[in-house]
N, C-alpha and C positions, 0 to 999 in steps of 0.2 A: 772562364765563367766568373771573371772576377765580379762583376757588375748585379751576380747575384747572390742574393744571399740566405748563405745555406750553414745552419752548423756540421762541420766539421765530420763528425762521426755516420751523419745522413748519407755521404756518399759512401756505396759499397765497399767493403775491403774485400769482397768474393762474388764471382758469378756465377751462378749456380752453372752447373753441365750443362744442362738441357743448351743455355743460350752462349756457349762460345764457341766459336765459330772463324777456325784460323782463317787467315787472309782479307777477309771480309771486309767491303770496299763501303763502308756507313757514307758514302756523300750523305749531304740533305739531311744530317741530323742537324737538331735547334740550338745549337751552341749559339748562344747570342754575340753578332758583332758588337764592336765599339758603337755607343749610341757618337751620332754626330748628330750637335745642337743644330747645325746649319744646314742639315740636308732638308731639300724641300718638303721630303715625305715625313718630318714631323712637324707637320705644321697642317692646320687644316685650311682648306681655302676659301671654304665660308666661314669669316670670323677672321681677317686677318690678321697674321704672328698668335694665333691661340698656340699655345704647346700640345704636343703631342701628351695624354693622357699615359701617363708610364704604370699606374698601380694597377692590379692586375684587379679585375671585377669584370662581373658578368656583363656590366655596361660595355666596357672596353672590348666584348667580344675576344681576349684575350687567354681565357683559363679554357685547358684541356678538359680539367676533374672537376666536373659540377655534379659529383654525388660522394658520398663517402660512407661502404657501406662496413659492416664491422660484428662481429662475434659477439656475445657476451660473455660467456664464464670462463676464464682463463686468459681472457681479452679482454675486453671491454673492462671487465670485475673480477677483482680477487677475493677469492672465496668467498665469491656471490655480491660483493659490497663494491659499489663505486664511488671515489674517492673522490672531496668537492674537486679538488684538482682539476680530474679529469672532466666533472660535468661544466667546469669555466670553460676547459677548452674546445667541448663540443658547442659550446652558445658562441665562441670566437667565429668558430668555421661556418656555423650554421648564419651567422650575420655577415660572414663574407659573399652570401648567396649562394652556398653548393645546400644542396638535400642530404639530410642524414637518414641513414637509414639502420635498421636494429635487425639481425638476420643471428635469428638465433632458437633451439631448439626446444626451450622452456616452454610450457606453457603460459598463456597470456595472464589466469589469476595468479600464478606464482609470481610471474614477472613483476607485475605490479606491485607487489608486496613486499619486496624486497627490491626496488627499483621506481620510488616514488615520482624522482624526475625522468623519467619515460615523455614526457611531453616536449622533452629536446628533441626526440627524432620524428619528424615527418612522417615515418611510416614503420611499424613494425613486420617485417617478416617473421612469424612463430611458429614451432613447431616443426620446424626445421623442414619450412616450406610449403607447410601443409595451408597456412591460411597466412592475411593478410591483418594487420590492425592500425586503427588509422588513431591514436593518441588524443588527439584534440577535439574528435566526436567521439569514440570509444566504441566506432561502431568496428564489425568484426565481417572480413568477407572468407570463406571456404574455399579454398581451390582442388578439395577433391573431396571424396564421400568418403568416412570414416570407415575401418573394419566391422563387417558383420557381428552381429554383437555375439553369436555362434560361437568367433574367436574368443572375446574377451574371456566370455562364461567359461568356455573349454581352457584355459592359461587359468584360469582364479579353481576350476574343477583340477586340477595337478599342483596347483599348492604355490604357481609363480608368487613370491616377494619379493622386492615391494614392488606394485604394481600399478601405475598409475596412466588415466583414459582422457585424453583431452579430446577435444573435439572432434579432429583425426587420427592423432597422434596415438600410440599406444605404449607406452615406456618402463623400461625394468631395468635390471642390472646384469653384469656377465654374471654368471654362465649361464645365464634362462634363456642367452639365443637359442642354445641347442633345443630346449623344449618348444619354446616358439617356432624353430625353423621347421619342427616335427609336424605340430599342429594345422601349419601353412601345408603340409605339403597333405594330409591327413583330410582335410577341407578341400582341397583342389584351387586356395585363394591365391589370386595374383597382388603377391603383397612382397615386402623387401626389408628387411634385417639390415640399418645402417647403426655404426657403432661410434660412437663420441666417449676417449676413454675408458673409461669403466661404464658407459651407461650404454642400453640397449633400445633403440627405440625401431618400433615396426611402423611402415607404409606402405598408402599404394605404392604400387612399383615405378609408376613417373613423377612421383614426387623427390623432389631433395630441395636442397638449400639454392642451388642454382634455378631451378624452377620459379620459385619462390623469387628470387631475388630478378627475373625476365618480368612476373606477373607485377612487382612494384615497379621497376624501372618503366612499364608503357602506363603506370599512371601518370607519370610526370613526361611520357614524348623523349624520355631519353634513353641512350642507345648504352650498352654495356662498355663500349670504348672509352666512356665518358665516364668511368666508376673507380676507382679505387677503392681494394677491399683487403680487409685484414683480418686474419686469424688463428686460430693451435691448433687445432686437431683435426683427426679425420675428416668430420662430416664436413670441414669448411673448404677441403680442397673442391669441391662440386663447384662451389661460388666464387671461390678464388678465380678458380681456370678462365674462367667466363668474363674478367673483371680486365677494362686494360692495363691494370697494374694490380698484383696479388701478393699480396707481404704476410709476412710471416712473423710474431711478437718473438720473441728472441727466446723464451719458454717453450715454445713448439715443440711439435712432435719433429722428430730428425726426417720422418718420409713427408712432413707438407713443405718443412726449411726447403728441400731438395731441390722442388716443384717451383718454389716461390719466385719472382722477381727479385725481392728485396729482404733482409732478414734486419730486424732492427735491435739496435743495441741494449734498448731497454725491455726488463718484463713486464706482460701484459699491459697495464693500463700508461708505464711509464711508455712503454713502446707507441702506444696508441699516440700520447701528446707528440710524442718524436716524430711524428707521421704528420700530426695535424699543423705542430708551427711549418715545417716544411710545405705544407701545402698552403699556408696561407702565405708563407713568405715569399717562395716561388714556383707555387701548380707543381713540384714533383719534378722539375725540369734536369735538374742533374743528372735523375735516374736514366732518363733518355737515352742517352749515349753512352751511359755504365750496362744497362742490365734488360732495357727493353727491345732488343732487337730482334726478339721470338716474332713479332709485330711488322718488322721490315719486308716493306715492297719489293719482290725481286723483279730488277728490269731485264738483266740477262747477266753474263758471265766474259770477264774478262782473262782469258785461259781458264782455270780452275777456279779463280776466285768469281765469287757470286757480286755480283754490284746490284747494289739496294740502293731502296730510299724513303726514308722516314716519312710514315704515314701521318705525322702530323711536323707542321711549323713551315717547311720551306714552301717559295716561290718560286714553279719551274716555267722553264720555256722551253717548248719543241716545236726544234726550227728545221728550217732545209726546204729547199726549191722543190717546187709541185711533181711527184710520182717518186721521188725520194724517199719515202717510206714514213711519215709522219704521223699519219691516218694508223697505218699498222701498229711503229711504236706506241702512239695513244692509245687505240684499240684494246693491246697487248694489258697495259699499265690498271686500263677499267674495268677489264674482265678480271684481274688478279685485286683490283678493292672489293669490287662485287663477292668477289668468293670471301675474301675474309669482311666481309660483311661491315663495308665501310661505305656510309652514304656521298654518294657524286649529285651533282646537277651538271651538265654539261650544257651550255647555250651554242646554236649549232645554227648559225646564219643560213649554211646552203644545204640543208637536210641530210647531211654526210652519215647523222649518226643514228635513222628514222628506226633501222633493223636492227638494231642495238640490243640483243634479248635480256642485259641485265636492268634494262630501264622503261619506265612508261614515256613512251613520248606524247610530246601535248604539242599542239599544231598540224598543219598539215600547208601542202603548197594553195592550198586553197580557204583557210581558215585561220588569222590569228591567231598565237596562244594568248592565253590569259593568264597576268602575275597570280593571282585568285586559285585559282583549278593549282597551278606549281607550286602556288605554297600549301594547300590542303594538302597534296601528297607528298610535301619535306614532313608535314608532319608525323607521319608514319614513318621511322627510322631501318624499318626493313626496305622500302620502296626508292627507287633513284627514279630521276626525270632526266628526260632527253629535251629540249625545249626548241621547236623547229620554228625558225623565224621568216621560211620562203612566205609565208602569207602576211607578213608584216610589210608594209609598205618603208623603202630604203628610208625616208625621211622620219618616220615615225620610229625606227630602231633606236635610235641614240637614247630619246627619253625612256624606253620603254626598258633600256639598258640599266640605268641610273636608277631608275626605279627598283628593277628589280635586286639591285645589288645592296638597298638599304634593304629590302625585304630579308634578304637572306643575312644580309648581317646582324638585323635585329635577332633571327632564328637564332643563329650560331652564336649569341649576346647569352640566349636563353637557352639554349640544349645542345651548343657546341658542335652542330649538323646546319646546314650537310656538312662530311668532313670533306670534303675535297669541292673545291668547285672551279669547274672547265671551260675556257672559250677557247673555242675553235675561231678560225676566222679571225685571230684575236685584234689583226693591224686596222680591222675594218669598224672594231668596235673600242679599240683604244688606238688612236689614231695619235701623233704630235699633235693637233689641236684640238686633243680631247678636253673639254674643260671637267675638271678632274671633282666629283660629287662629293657632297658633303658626310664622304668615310674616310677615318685615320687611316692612312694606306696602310704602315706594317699589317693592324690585325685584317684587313679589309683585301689583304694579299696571303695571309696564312693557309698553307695547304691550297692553293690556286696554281693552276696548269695553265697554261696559257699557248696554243697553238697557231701556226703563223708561216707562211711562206716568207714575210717581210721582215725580219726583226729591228731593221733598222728606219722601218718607219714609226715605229711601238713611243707612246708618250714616254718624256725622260722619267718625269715621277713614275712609272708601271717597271721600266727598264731597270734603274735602281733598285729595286725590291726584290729583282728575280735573283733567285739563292742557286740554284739549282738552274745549268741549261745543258740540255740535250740535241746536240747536235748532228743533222744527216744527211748526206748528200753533198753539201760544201761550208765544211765546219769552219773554213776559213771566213767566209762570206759571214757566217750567223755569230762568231767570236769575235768579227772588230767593234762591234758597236757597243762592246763591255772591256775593249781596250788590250784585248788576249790575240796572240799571232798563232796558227799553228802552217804548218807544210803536211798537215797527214790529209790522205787519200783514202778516203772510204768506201770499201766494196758494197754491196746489197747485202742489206741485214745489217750491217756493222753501224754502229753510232761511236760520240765522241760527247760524254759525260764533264763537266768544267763546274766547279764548284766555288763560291767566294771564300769558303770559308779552309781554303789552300790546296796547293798539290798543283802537280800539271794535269792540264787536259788528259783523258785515259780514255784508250779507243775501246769499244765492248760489241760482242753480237748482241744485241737484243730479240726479247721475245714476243714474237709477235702476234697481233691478234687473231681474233677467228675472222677470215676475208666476207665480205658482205655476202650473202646469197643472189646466185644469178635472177637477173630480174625475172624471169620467166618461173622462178620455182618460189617467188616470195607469197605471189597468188594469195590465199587468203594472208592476210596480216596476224590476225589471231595465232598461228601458228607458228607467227618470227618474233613478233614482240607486240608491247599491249601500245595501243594508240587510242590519245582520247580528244577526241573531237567538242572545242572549246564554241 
């Protein structure tokens, strides 16, 4: 990783429990190769010899972390006060184009009074989930009904101090939970005792900081993979969990350190800047292959060890001769992002992928899709597309290909989704004389699958970019056109994993998808997957 640059002390010196994991076979993490000036793929082809854009912005379609969510008291501020320091470095990162965000348990007139510059972050989460505040109008949205005021009167009638009622929130100090837990249970209210510290604060019972921080992230279209969050105490491991990177200020409580990805060398607000030049300098990218691997795709298992692959950065290829098991391995790969809730498109020339139940498909053999309809639903970061192109006439693919591929790279420019995107069919729609559209291939190749009976008919600029190849059926055959020999012999089920970034070829069973449903039992549609008729 010399190429990037990270101070020193950023990479971990410990992985927490949770994420190690002997043997574990990381292909496909995003260690960056040697840039080469001379490879075609950094150059664009309209515009010729432009350079390939190397700094990392939302333009470049490049940056994993376009949000940055963050604590306040113990984090953010020490005892209570944030330092200009640290508010220069939230106006850095927020002019890099990630969204700041303020997820924190205070109430919002407190906050403000002691937190003038509040207008750095884009959106406040308060009260530790319970409502939302938007700084730059000052207006205030509710995301649950306060406690009956039964409760308050009954806490203020037994004498709780200090007691203070925000607008859901209801807040005290230890040891009043025991009175409050009394009174909850006394009323029959469905309310919940979380603890920050020394302080006590009561909720609904679906409220917390995680909540809270799902209801600001679909203000802005963006998905929780795309977050880095940091923070000390209890109530913040809710939002941690939930964040694709969750750090811990070096102050922290010893049980959220445990939990955390990453734990930073500096306290609280130092910690915070330690987090932010890193992110601006290189998206967090070291940590990857140090401590994020709780996140790893499992493809299958080579004896004992699990073989993965980094949900975000690389370019794979899954190859192998027709009935080979391709279809399966894909299958296998989509249903395991779908569950950990990682957005795909998948472009699907011969409707291979119509009964797909983690996606909507848009098309039909009788109907064009439309870029329009496919990107309304990327924009919802819970939803995948299937996009079936039998009703697209052969000659009209190519454009409608290029098209849609700036489409999606502007998304992923601006909310880093979909993460993963799929061609099937890939030789048919990146052919040797593909003429190669006006996107920088690295990030225009990031997190891209690409599947293929031919690989060696695949354009040279696509061929170079692939990080990651998955080979089945005749690994020999799918391994020369990247210059690799192998003599292995592969049974059913079994692939052969080949990575750029070193090692030999490594045979593995992979896990395979769920097989399509017999055509006879797919009968209504509604019941296999959603299809929307363009």
């Amino acid at each position: 990783m010399a190429d990037l640059a990270v101070r020193a002390h950023l990479l971990p010196d410990r992985i927490p429990q949770s994420t190690q994991r002997p043997g574990l076979l990381g292909l496909g993490l995003p260690a960056a190769r040697p840039a080469d000036p001379h490879h075609p793929g950094h150059r664009r082809r309209a515009g010729a010899g432009a350079e390939c854009r190397q700094r990392l912005s939302p333009q470049s379609g490049l940056m994993r972390y376009l949000a940055f969510a963050t604590d306040y008291d113990g984090t953010l501020a020490h005892h209570g006060v944030v330092d200009g320091e640290t508010v220069d470095a939230l106006r850095q990162l927020k002019n890099s184009g990630r969204k700041l965000i303020l997820v924190t348990g205070r109430q919002m007139d407190d906050l403000a009074r002691v937190f003038p510059e509040l207008p750095v972050f884009d959106l406040v989460v308060g009260e530790n989930g319970a409502l939302i505040y938007r700084p730059e109008s000052r207006q205030v949205r509710r995301l649950a009904d306060p406690p009956p005021s039964a409760f308050v009167d009954e806490l203020r009638r037994r004498g709780v101090e200090p007691l203070a009622v925000g607008q859901v929130v209801v807040a005290t100090e230890q040891p009043n939970e025991r009175v409050a837990i009394d009174v909850i249970r006394e009323l029959g209210l469905e309310l919940q005792v979380i603890f920050n510290k020394g302080s006590v604060m009561v909720l609904p019972a679906s409220v917390n900081k995680a909540s809270g921080l799902q209801a600001a992230l679909e203000e802005f279209s963006l998905s929780p993979h795309n977050v880095v969050g940091i923070g000390d105490a209890e109530n913040d491991h809710a939002f941690l969990s939930v964040c694709e990177c969750g750090i811990a200020v070096a102050n922290a409580l010893d049980a959220l350190k445990q939990h955390a990805d990453h734990v930073t060398e500096g306290r609280a607000s130092a910690g915070v800047r330690e987090v932010i030049e890193a992110l601006i300098s290189n998206d967090l990218r070291p940590l990857e292959a140090a401590t994020l691997r709780r996140h790893s795709i499992l493809l299958g298992h080579a004896g004992d060890d699990p073989v993965v692959l980094s949900p975000y950065g690389p370019g794979v290829l899954v190859a192998g001769p027709s009935g080979s098991g391709n279809s399966s391995l894909a299958r296998g790969f989509l249903e395991r992002l779908a569950d950990q809730r990682y957005q795909f498109c998948i472009v699907d020339p011969d409707g291979d992928y119509e009964n797909l139940a983690a996606a909507v498909t848009i098309g039909t053999a009788d109907r064009a899709p439309a870029i329009g309809e496919v990107m309304r639903i990327l924009e919802d970061p819970r939803e995948n597309v299937a996009i079936n192109l039998l009703g697209l006439p052969l000659p009209e693919r190519p454009e409608f290909f290029e098209q849609l591929l700036h489409r999606v790279h502007e998304l992923r420019a601006r909310t880093g989704r979909p993460h993963w995107v799929v061609v099937d069919e890939a030789h048919t729609l990146l052919p040797s004389s593909w003429g190669q559209v006006d996107v920088t291939l690295p990030p225009a190749l990031t997190s891209t699958l690409l599947i293929t009976v031919h690989p060696e008919t695949l354009a040279k600029d696509i061929s170079d970019h692939i990080d990651v190849v998955l080979a089945v059926g005749a690994p020999a055959d799918v391994l020369r056109p990247f210059g690799r020999k192998t003599d292995v012999t592969l049974a059913t089920g079994e692939a052969l994993i080949w990575s750029r970034r070193g090692g030999s070829p490594r045979r593995f069973r992979f896990l395979p998808g769920q097989p399509e449903p017999p055509a006879d039992q797919v009968g209504d549609r509604g019941a296999v997957h959603r299809t929307r008729i363009t």
